[in-house]
PLY file of the C-alpha trace (Angstrom):
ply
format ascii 1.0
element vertex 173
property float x
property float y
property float z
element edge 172
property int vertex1
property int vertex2
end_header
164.06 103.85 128.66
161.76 101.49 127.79
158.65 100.83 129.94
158.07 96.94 130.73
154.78 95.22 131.89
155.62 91.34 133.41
153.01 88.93 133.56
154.08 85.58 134.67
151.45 82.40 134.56
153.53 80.60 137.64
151.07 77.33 137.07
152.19 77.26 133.40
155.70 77.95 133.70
156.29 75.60 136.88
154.97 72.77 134.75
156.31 73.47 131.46
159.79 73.59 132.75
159.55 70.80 135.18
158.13 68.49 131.87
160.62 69.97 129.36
163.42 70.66 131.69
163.22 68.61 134.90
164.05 72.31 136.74
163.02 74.87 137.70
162.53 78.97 135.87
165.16 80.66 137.18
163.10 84.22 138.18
166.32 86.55 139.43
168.07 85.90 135.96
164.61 86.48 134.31
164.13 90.06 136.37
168.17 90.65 135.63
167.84 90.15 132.16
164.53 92.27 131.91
165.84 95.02 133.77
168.54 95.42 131.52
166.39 96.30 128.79
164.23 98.61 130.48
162.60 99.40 133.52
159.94 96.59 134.63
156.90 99.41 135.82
154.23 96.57 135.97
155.41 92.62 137.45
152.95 90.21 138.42
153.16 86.54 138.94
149.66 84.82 139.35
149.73 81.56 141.27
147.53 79.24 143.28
146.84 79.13 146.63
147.25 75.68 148.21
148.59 76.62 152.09
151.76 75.00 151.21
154.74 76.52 152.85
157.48 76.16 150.46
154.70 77.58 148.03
154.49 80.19 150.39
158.09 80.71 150.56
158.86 80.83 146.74
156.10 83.39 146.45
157.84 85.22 148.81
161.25 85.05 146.97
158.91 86.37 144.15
157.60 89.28 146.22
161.34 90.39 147.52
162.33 89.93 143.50
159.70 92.73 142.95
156.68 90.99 141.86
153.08 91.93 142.97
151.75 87.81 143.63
148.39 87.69 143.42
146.74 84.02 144.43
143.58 82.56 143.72
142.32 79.53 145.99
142.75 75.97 144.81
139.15 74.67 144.33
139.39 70.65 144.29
135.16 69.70 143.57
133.38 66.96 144.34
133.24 65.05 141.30
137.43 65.00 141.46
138.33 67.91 139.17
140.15 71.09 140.19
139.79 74.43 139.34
142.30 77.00 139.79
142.80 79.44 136.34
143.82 83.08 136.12
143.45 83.56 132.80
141.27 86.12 132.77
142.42 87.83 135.65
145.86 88.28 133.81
144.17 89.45 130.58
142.02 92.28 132.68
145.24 93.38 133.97
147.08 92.98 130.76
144.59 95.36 128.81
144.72 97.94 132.46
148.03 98.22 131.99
148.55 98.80 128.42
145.50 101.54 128.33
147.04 102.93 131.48
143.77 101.96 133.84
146.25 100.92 136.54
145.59 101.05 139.93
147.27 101.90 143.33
150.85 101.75 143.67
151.26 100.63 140.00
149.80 103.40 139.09
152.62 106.02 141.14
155.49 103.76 138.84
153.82 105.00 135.70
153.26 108.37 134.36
149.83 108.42 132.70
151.65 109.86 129.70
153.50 107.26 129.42
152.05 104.16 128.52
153.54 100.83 128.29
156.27 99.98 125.60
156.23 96.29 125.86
154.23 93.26 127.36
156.07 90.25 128.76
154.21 87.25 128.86
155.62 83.72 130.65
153.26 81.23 129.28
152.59 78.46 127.26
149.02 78.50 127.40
147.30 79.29 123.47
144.53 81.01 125.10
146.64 84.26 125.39
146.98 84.73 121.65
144.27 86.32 121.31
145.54 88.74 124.08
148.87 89.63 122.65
146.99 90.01 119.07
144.42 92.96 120.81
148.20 94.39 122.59
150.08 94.12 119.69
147.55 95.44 116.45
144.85 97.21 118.69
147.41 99.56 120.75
150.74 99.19 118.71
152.57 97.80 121.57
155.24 95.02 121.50
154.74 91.81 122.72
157.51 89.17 124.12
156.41 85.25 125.23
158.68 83.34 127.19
158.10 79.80 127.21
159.54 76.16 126.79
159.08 75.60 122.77
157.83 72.06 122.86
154.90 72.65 124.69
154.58 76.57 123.89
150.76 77.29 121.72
152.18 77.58 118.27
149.23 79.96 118.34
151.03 82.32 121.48
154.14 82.11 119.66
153.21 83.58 116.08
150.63 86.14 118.11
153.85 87.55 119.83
156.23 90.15 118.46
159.25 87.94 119.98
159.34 84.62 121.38
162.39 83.24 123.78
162.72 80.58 124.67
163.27 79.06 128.28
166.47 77.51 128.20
170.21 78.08 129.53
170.26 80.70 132.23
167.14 80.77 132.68
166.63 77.44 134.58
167.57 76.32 138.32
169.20 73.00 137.38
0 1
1 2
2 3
3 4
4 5
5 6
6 7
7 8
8 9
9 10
10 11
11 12
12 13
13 14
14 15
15 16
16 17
17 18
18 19
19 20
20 21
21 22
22 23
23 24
24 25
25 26
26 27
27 28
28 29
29 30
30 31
31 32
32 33
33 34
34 35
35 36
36 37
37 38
38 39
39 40
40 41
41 42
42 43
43 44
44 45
45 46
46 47
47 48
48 49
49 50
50 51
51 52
52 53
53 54
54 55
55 56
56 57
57 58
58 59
59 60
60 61
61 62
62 63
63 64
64 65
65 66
66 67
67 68
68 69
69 70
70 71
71 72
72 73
73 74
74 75
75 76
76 77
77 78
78 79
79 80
80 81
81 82
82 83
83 84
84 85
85 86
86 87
87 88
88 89
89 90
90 91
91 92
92 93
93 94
94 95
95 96
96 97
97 98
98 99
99 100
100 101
101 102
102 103
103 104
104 105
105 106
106 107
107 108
108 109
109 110
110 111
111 112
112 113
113 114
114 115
115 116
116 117
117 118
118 119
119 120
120 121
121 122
122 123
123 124
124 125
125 126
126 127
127 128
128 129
129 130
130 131
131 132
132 133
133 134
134 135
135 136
136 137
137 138
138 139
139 140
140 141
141 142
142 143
143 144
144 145
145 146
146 147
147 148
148 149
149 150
150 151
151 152
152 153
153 154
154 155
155 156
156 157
157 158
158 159
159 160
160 161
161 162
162 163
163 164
164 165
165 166
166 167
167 168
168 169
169 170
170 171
171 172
């Protein structure tokens, strides 16, 4: 069966969807449809800390889907800006998991010998195409983006093998 890695940008898709959906991603049809098509070895959603408790209980929800949530602190600076990216968190664990450097109890779901099939991406963001370009020519893996088309990187799209888009059962409406 096929191995699946899941990396979710939860900043990206909240916004994207709420813009081009006014909803929500629906993440139990997303794991339901995934898990059909192989077994999901590798699932992290990356999100921002802000001590919000209905953040705290959809990362939860998240957690109890099967997702290892990994949060970074909200950083609001003095001159008004905010910081808060996991980009390149998600890439160092994209490129761990496809050359099998994976650690703890990701690394007990995957035999070493058997190395990831596919990357899952949910984002809109361009600055993964480079990313899924390294995946997809530099270790022959296959790469699938999930994201709203309108405001989906034409960039991330074309550097994907697939591209879905987020529509139908896929969104809390």
């Amino acid at each position: 069966m096929k191995k699946i890695a899941l990396f979710v940008d939860v900043q990206n898709i909240y916004y994207t969807v709420r813009d081009g959906h006014q909803c929500h991603f629906n993440y139990s049809a997303l794991w339901r449809q995934l898990s059909a098509e192989g077994d999901i070895v590798v699932a992290n959603a990356y999100a921002i800390e802000r001590n919000d408790a209905r953040q705290q209980g959809f990362q939860q929800i998240l957690r109890d889907l099967g997702f290892n949530v990994k949060l970074k602190p909200y950083i609001q600076r003095a001159d008004g800006s905010a910081k808060g990216d996991w980009d390149v968190g998600l890439t160092i664990d994209v490129m761990d998991a496809v050359s099998g450097a994976l650690a703890g109890n990701q690394k007990e779901a995957l035999n070493q010998k058997e190395l990831i099939d596919q990357v899952v991406l949910l984002s809109g963001d361009g600055d993964f195409d480079l990313l899924l370009k390294r995946v997809k020519e530099g270790f022959g893996i296959n790469t699938l983006v999930y994201g709203v088309p309108a405001l989906t990187a034409a960039s991330l799209i074309d550097a994907a093998t697939e591209f879905r888009p987020i529509q139908g059962g896929l969104l809390l409406k």
